[in-house]
N, C-alpha and C positions, 0 to 999 in steps of 0.2 A: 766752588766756582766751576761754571762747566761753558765747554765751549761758546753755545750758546749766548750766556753772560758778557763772553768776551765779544761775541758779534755784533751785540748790545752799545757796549762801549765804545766800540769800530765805528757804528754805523752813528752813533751822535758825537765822531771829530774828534773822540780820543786816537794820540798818535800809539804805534805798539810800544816806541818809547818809552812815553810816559806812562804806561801798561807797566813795562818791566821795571820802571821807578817804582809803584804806588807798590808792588810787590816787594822787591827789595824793602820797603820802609815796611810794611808788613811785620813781613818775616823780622827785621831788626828788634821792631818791637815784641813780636814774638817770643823769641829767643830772650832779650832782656826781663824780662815777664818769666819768663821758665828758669832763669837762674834766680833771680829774686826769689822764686819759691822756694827753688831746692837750697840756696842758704838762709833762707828765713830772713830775711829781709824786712825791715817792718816799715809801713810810711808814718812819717813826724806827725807830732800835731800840729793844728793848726796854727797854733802858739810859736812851735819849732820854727815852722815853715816863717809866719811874720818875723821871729826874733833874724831867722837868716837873711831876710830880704833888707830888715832896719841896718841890719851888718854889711850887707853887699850895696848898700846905698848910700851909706857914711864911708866906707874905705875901698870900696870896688873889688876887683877881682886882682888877686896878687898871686 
């Protein structure tokens, strides 16, 4: 990202606000993403993910 880019965003009615949001969410994800590396983190399969959602849909979140 370079100045530039950000004048870009300015000048079609992004507030710097909401600049410093979409950054923060960024980096969160960032960060989240870089630890899931370093502990090995695996994502479910497909399978997993449905089997969890049939569970969070008959009992909700406890």
């Amino acid at each position: 990202m370079t100045a530039d880019d950000l004048r870009a965003v300015l000048a079609a009615g992004v507030t710097r606000e909401q600049i410093e949001d979409a950054l923060a969410v960024c980096l969160a994800f960032n960060t989240i993403g870089r630890l899931a590396d370093t502990f090995g983190f695996v994502q479910p399969t497909r399978e997993a993910f449905e089997a969890g959602a049939k569970y969070l849909l008959a009992r909700g979140y406890r």
